[in-house]
N, C-alpha and C positions, 0 to 999 in steps of 0.2 A: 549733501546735508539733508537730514529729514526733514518733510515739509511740517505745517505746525499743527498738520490733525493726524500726523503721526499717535500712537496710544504710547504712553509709558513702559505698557508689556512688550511691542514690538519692539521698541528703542532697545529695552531688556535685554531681552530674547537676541537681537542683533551683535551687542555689543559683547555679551555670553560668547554665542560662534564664533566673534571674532577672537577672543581669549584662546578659545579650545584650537581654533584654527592655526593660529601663531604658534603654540606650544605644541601642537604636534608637527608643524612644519620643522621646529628648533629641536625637535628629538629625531625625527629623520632624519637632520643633517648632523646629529650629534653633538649639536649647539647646547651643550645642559647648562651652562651656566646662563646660558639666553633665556631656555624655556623653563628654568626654575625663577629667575625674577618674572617672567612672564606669569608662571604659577601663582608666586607670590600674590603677584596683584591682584590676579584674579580672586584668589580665596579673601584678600578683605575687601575687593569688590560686593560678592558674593559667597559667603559661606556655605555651600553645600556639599549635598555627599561626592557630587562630581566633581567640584574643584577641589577637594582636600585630595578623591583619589590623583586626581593628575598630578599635584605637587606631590604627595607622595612617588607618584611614578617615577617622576623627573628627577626626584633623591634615589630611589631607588636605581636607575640606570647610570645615576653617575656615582654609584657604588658607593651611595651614603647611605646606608640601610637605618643604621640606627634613627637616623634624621627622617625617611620614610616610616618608619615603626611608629616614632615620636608624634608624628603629623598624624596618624589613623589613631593611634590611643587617647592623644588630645581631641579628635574630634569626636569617637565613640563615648570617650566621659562625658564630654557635653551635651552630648546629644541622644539621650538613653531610645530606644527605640521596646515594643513588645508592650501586650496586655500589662503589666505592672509597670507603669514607664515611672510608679512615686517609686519602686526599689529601685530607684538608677542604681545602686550601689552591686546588687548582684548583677544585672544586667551586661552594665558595662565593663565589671569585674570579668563575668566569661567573654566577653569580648576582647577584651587584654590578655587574657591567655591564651587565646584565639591567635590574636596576631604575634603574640608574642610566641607562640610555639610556631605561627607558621615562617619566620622572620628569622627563629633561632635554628630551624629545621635547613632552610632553605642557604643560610650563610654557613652551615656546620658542613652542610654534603657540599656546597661550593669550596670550602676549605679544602674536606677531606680530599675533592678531586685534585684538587693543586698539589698539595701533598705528595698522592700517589703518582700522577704523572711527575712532579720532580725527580721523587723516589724512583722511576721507572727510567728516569735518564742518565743519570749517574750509572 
């Protein structure tokens, strides 16, 4: 237990690690439906750009793409980022096509290979 002149920021900071640390433990062992509630948590713990990316990862690896897509567009709209951050609306708009080409890019050649090695065994 923290002693009581522990600061709020370390308590933080500690509690963060330990989120990141579990959830990559449960993706190395291929535990995803562990380190996607572990995710979960974390992101309404703390909403940032790092724990949205890991729950996104952790959709992403247990080949929920759309659900990793969903999680980065949801959090890019809310969170406009650049010199015009009052246009959130273009902003986050090329952000959305950003992930959304790199999503739609990335599950199209995963197809296509499937595909082709099928097509190659028959």
């Amino acid at each position: 237990p923290p002693s009581s002149s522990s600061s709020p920021a370390l308590i933080a900071s500690s509690i963060e690690s330990t989120y990141t640390s579990l959830i990559q433990q449960y993706l190395s062992l291929l535990q995803y439906d562990n380190a996607i509630f572990m995710a979960e948590r974390f992101v309404s713990y703390n909403s940032t750009p790092y724990s949205n990316y890991l729950l996104a990862m952790c959709y992403y690896r247990s080949h929920r793409v759309q659900y990793a897509k969903r999680v980065l567009t949801n959090w890019c709209q809310k969170n406009p980022v650049g010199p015009n951050s009052s246009s959130s609306s273009s902003s986050s708009s090329y952000r959305s096509s950003m992930s959304t080409r790199f999503f739609d890019g990335r599950s199209s050649s995963s197809n296509n290979q499937n595909a082709t090695s099928t097509s190659t065994m028959d």
